[in-house]
C-alpha positions in Angstrom: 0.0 0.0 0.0 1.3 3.7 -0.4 1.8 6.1 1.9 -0.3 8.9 0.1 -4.2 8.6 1.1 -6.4 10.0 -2.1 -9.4 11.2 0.7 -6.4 13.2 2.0 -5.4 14.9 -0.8 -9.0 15.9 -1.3 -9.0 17.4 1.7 -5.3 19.6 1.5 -6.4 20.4 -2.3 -9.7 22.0 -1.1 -8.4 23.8 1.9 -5.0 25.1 0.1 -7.2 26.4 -3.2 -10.5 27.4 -0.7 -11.3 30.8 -2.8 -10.2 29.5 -6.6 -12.2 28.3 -9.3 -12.0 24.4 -9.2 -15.2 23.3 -11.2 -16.8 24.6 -13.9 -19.9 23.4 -16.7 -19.0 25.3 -19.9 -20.1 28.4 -20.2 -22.6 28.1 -16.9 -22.0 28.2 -13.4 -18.7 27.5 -11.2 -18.0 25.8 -7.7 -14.9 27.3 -5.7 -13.0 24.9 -3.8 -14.8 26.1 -0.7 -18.1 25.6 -2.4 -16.8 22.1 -3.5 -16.1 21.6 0.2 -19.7 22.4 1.3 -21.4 20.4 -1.6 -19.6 17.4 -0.5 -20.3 17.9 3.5 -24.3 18.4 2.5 -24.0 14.5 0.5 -22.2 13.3 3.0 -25.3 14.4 5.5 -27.8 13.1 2.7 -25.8 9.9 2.7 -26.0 9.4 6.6 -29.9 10.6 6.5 -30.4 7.8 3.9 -28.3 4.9 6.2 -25.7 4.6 3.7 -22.7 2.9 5.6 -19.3 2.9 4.4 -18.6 0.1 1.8 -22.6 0.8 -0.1 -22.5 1.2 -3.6 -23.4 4.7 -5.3 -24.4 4.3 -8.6 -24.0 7.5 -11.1 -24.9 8.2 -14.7 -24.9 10.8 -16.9 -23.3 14.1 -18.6 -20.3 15.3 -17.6 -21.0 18.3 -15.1 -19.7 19.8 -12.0 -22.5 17.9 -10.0 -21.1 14.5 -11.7 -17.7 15.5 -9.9 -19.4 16.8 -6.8 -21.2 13.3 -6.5 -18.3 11.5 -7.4 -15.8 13.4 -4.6 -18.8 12.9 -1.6 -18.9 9.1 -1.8 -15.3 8.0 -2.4 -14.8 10.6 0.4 -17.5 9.7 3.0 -16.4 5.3 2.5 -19.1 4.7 0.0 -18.4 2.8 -3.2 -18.7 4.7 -6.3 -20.1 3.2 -9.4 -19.6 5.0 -12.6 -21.9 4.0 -15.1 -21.3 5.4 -19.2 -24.4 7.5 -20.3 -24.4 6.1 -23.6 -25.2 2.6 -22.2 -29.2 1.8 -22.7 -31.6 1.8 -20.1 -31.7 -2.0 -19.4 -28.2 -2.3 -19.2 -27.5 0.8 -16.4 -30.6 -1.3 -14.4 -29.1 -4.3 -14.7 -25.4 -3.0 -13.3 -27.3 -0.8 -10.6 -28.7 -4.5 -9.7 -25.6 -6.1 -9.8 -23.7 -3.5 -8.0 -26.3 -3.6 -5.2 -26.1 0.1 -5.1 -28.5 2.0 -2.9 -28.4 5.2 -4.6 -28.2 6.5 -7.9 -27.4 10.1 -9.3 -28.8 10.4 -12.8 -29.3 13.3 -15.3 -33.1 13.7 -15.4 -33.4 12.4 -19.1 -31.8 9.2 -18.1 -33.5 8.6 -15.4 -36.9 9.6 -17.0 -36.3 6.2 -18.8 -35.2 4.0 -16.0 -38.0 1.5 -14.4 -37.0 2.0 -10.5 -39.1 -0.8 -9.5 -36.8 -3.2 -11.3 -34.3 -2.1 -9.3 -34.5 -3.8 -6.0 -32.0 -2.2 -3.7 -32.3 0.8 -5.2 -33.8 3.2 -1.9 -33.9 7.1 -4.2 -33.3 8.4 -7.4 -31.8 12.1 -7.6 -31.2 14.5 -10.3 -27.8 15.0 -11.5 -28.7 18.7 -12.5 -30.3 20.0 -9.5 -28.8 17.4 -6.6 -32.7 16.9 -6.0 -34.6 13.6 -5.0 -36.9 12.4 -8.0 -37.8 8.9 -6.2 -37.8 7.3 -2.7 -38.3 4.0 -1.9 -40.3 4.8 1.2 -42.3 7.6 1.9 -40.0 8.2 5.0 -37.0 9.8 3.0 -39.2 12.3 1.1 -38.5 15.2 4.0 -35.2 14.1 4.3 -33.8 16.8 1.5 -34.9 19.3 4.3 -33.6 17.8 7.3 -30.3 17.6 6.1 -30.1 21.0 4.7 -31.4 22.4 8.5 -28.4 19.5 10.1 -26.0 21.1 7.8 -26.8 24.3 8.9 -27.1 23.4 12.1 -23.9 21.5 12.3 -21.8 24.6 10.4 -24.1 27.4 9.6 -22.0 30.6 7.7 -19.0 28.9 9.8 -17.2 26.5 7.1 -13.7 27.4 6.6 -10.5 26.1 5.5 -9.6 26.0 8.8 -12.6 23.5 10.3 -13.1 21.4 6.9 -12.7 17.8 7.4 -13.1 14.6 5.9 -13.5 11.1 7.1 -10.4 9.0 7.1 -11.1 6.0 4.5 -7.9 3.7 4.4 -6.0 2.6 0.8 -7.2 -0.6 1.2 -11.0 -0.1 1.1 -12.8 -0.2 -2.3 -13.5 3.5 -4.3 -15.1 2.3 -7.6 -16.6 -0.4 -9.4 -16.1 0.2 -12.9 -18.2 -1.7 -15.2 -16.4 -2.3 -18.7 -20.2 -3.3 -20.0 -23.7 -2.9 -19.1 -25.0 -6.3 -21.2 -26.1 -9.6 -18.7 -23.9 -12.3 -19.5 -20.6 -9.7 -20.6 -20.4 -7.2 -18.2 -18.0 -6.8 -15.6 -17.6 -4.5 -12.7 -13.6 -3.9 -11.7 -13.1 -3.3 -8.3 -10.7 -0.7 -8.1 -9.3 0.2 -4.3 -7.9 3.9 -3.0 -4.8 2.4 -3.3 -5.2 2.3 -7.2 -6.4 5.7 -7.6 -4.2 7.4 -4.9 -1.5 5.4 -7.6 -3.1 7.2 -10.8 -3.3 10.5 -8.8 0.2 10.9 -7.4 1.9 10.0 -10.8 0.1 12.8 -12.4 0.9 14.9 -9.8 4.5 14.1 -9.8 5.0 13.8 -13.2 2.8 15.9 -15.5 3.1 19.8 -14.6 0.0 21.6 -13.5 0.0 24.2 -10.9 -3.0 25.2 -8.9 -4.9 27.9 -10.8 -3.8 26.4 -13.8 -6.4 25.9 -16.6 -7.9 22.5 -18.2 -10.5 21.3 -20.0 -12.1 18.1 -19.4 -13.6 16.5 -22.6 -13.5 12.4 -22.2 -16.5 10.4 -20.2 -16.0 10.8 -16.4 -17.1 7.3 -16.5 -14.1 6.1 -17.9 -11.2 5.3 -16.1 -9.4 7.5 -18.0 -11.2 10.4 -18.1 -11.9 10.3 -14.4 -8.4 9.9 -13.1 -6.4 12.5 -15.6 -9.2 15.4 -16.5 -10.4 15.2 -12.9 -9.0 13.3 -9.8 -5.7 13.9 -10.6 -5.8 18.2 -11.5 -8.3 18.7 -8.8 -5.6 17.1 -6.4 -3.2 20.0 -8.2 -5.9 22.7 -7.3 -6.4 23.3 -11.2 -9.9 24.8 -12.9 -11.4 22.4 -14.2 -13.8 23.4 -17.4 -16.3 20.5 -17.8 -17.7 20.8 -21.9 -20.6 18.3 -20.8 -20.7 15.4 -23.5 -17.7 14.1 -25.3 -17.9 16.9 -28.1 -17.4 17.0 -31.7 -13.6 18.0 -32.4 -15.0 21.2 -33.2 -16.6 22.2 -30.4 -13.7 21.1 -28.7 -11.5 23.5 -30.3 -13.9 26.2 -29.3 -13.5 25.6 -26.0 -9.8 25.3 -26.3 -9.2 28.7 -28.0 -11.3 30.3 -25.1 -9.7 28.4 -21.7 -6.5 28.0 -22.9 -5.9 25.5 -21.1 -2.4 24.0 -19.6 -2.5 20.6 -20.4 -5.0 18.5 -22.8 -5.7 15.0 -22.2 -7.5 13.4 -25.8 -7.7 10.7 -27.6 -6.7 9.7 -31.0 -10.1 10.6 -32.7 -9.9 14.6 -31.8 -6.2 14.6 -32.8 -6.6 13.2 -36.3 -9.7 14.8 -37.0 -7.7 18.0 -36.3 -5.0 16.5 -39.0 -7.2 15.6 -41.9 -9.2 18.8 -41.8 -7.1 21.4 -40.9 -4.0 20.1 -41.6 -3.8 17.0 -44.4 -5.5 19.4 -47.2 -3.0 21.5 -46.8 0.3 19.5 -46.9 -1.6 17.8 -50.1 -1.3 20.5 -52.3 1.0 21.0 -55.0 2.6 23.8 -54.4 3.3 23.0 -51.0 4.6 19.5 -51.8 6.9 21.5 -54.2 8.0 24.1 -51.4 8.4 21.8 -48.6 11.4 20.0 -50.6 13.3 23.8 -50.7 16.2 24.1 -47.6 15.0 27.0 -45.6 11.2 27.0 -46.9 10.5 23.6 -45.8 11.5 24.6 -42.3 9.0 27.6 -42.5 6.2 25.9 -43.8 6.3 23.1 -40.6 7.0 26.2 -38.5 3.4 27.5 -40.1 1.8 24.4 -39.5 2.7 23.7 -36.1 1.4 27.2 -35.3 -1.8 26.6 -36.3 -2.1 23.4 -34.6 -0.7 24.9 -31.9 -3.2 27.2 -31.7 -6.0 25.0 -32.4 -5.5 23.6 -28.6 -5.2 27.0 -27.5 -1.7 28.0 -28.0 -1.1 27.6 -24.1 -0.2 24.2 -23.4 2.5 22.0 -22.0 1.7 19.0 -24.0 -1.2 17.0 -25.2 -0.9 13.5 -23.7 -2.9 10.7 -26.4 -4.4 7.6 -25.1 -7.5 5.6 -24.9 -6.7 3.8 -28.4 -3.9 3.5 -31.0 -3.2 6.8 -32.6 -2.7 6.6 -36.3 0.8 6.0 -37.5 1.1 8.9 -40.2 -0.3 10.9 -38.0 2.4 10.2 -34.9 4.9 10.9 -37.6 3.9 13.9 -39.2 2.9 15.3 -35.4 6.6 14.0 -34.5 8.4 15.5 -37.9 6.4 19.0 -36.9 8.1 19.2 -33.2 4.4 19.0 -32.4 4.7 18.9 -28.2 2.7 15.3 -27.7 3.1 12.0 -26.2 1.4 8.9 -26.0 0.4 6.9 -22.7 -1.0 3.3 -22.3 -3.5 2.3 -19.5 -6.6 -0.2 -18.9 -9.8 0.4 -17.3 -8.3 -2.7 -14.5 -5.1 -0.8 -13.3 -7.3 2.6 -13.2 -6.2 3.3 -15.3 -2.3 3.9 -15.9 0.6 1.8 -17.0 2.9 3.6 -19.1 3.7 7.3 -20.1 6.7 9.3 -20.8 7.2 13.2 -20.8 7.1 14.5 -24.6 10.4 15.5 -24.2 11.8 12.1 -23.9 9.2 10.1 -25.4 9.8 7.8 -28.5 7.7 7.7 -31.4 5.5 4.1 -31.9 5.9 3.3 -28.4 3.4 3.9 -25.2 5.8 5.4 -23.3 7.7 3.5 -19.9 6.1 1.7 -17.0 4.8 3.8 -14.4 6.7 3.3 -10.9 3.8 1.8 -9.1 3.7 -0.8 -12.0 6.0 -3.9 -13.2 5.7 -5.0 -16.9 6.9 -8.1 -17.9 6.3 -9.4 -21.5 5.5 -13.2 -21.7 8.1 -13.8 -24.3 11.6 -15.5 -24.5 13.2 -12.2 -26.0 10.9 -9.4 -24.8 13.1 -7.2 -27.2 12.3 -9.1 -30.5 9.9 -11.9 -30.2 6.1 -10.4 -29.3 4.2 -11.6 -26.1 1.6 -10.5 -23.9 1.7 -7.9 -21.4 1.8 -8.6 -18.1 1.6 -6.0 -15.1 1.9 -5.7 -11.2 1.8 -3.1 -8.6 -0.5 -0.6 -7.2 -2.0 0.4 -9.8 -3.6 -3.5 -10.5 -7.2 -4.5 -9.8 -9.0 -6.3 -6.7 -11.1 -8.3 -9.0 -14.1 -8.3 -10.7 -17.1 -7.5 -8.5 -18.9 -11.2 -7.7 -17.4 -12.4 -11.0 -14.0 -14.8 -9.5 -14.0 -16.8 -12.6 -13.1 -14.1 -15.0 -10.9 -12.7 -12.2 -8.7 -15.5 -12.2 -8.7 -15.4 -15.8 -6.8 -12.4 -15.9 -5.1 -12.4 -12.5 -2.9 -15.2 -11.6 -1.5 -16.5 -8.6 1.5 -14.4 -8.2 -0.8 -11.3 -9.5 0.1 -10.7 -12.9 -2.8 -8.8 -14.4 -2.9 -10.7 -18.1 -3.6 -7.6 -20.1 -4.4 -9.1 -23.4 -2.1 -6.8 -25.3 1.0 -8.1 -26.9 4.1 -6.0 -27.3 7.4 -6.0 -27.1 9.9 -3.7 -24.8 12.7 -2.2 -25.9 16.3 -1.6 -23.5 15.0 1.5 -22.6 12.0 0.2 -21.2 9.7 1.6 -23.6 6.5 -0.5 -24.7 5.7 -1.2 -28.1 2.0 -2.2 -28.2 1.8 -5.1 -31.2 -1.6 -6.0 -30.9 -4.4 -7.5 -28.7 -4.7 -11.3 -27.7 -8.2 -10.9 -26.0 -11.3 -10.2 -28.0 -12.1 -6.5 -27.5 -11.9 -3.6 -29.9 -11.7 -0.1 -29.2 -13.5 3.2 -30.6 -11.6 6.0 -31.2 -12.5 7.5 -28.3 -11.5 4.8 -26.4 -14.6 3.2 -25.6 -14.0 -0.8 -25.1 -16.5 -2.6 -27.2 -16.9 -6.3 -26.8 -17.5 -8.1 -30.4 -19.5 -11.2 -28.7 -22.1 -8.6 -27.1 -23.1 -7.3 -30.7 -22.9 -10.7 -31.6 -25.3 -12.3 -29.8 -27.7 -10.3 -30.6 -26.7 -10.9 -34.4 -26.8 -14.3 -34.4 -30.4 -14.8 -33.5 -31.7 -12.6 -36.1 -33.1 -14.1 -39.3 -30.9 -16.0 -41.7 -27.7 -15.1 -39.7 -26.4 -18.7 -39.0 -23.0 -16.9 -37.3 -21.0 -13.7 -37.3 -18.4 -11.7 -36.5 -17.7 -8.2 -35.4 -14.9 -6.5 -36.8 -13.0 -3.2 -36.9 -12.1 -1.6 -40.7 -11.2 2.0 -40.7 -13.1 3.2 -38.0 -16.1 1.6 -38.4 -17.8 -1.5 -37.1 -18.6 -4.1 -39.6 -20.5 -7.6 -39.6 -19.2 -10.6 -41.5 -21.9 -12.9 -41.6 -22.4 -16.3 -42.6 -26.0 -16.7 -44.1 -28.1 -19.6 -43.6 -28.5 -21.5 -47.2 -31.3 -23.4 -46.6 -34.1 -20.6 -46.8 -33.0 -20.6 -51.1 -33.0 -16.6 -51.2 -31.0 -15.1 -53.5 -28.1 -13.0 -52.7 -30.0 -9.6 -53.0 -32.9 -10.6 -50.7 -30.9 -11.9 -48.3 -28.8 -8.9 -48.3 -32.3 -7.2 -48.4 -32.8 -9.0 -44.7 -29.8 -8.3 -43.4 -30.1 -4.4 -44.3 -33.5 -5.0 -42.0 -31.1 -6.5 -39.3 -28.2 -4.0 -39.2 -31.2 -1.4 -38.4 -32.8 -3.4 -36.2 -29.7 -4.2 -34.3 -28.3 -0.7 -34.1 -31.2 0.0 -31.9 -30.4 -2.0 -29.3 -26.9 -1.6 -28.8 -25.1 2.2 -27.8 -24.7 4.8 -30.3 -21.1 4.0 -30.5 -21.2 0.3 -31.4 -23.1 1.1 -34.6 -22.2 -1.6 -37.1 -21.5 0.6 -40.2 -22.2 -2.5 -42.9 -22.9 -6.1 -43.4 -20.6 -8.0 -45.5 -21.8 -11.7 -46.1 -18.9 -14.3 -45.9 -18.8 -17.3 -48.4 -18.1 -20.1 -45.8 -18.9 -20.7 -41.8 -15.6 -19.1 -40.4 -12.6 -21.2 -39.0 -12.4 -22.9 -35.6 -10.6 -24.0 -32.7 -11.0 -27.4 -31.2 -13.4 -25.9 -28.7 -15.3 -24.1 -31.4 -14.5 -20.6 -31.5 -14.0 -18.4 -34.2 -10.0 -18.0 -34.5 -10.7 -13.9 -35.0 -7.2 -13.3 -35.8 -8.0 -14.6 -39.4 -10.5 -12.5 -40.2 -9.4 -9.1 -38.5 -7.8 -7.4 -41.6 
């Protein structure tokens, strides 16, 4: 366990920063780190008024506001488990992890929860809104005045009285679980990782240690909270700085992200690939395409302005004000990391997993090395499961701090991935070079990734596939980032091609409704022959992933 207590450095990062801005919704209202300090102290007294003990589960769904954070910050702070749920996930699927979770509560932007059944949700004692921190259901008709009583015990308790000099939070030990972080919402695939203090207080201090912010420093926070990713590096970790944080609400279009850039300015940016090579094919691939330029760029002296040009304009397309921009959440795009890398564009790339919360490797942009995912962490080991980890590609293994309790109620698929001596098996396969950088080769475990960074599990979408009409089996595959659907047709019905391409049109619509927004499978290609197997009968994806 480490020495550094995340519930601490809530505490020091509130009172040290008690009059600056720490959370903001774009272009709405802002909490203070004092105000933060009260929000938190008036959930804490809803919690208690409610009977939440330390170690109940929290559930909390939606946009990506100052409440989220708020919500967030009270119940990993008051002992509570938190439990993150993606807003993009369908209503079924957020009742069915609330269930499994066994939370008590659940947080949800009104919209969501407008379309959530509460009575199929056992456990579940009240609903509240996200937006205005107000109770939309109770269980019993008990808790209704409760809203009230707490806000006369808070007032009570501290009246105009709360200062840095009196705030204080509970002490929660490293070892108690924070988070349960489900990597699906779908019965059967979902699974919730159980992630302790230790993990995050791991996630938190590297940032802090390693990545300069300073408080009053200025960031903008763009990826899901929900994700490990975005929750640990565009808010645990620069609220622990005492940084503003701007929260843009959804994930937004590249565009509106740039918008936001150009008027926060912000220090740092955390993205993913998607935003970064968007940013290249439309502001900057049309450009280096043209003759002329093509022409120009081969002249000594004028080839040096030109890049000077360009990486002023991308420069200021994150604001002109940063230290670096720090990639991850899925492969970036190797003509992209080159050109960025041939510019002197100030970027690096880091390499995480929702299970070690999610860091593994990173490197400063200064010393980082183009291809690679940076070095291991130092509250993380990597070890590649290969006879010359230099040359010969094996899988990733990782231990440390960072690393996983498990999956929540799910010990099969936890020692799937954890084995006795508690290697976390990541699944990816790479290779490490004598400088102890990573080189991320590919994926042994059947997942694929948006480019936002979104983990998409092909079987889910499959499952549904396969008991549509005429699909005798499929398989979900990535092709330039889209989704697509080889499927082998069942002969017997004696269509021809076109109406059974006809049928499966009918089921690529009918499918995208019941799966997120995200998963959307793009086409249906229909394959000539049932696909190869294993001994056991699975699909041997690596044949048909190109």
């Amino acid at each position: 366990m480490l020495k550094e207590n995340l519930v601490v450095w809530f505490e020091k990062a509130i009172r040290e920063n008690w009059y600056s801005p720490a959370l903001s919704d774009y272009g709405a209202s802002t909490y203070s780190y004092g105000q933060v300090a009260e929000q938190i102290l008036r959930l804490h007294a809803l919690f208690e008024r409610f009977g939440v003990s330390r170690g109940d589960k929290i559930a909390l769904t939606g946009k990506n506001l100052a409440n989220w954070c708020l919500v967030y910050l009270a119940t990993v702070s008051y002992g509570a488990v938190i439990v993150p749920i993606l807003a993009e996930f369908l209503p079924d699927d957020m009742q069915h992890i609330v269930n499994h979770s066994d939370a008590v509560l659940l947080f949800a932007s009104e919209a969501i929860a407008e379309k959530l059944d509460e009575l199929q949700m056992k456990r579940l004692d009240a609903i509240f809104s996200l937006e205005e921190l107000s109770l939309l259901y109770a269980r019993r008709n008990a808790y209704l005045s409760y809203p009230d009583r707490v806000s006369r015990s808070f007032g009570d308790t501290y009246g105009k009285l709360l200062s840095p000099d009196n705030f204080r939070l509970p002490k929660v030990p490293n070892k108690e679980l924070a988070a349960i972080v489900y990597t699906s919402g779908t019965t059967g695939f979902s699974k919730g990782v159980m992630l302790a203090h230790n993990s995050l207080i791991a996630n938190v201090r590297f940032g802090c240690e390693h990545i300069p912010l300073e408080p009053g420093s200025r960031f903008v926070s763009l990826l899901p909270l929900a994700h490990t990713y975005g929750c640990a590096f565009e808010f645990l970790f620069p609220f622990c700085k005492g940084v503003d944080i701007t929260l843009l609400g959804r994930t937004p279009s590249p565009k509106a992200a740039m918008q936001a850039f150009a008027e926060v300015r912000p220090n740092l940016i955390i993205s993913v690939p998607l935003v970064i090579e968007k940013i290249y094919r439309t502001r900057i691939r049309h450009m280096i395409d043209k003759t002329a330029i093509k022409v120009l760029r081969r002249v000594p002296g004028v080839s040096g302005l030109i890049s000077n040009k360009i990486l002023k304009g991308l420069n200021d397309a994150f604001g002109g004000n940063f230290y670096e921009v720090v990639i991850g959440g899925a492969p970036i795009n190797g003509e992209v990391a080159e050109f960025l890398t041939k510019i002197g564009f100030r970027y690096t790339v880091g390499y995480g997993m929702t299970e070690c919360g999610p860091l593994i490797s990173y490197t400063d942009y200064k010393n980082f090395k183009i291809h690679s995912a940076g070095t291991a962490i130092d509250t993380i080991t990597v070890r590649i499961d290969s006879p010359d980890p230099q040359n010969i590609v094996g899988e990733i293994l990782v231990r440390g701090e960072n690393v996983m309790n498990g999956y929540y109620k799910n010990p099969q698929a936890t020692r799937e991935v954890l084995d006795k001596n508690g290697w976390l098996h990541t699944g990816d396969m790479g290779v490490v070079d004598k400088d102890g950088f990573i080189y991320i080769r590919g994926r042994s475990k059947v997942m694929l990734l948006t480019s936002s960074g979104e983990n998409v599990y092909p079987e889910e979408i499959e499952a549904r596939l396969n008991n549509m009409p005429l699909v005798d089996e499929s398989l979900v595959i990535e092709r330039n980032g889209q989704f697509v659907a080889l499927v082998y047709a069942d002969a017997s019905a004696g269509l021809s091609e076109d109406e059974v391409m006809e049928q499966m049109e009918k089921n690529r619509k009918e499918l995208n409704e019941h799966i997120p927004r995200s998963w959307s499978i793009a086409r249906i290609q229909l394959f000539p022959e049932e696909f190869e197997k294993t001994p056991t009968k699975k699909i041997k994806r690596y044949l048909y992933s190109n």
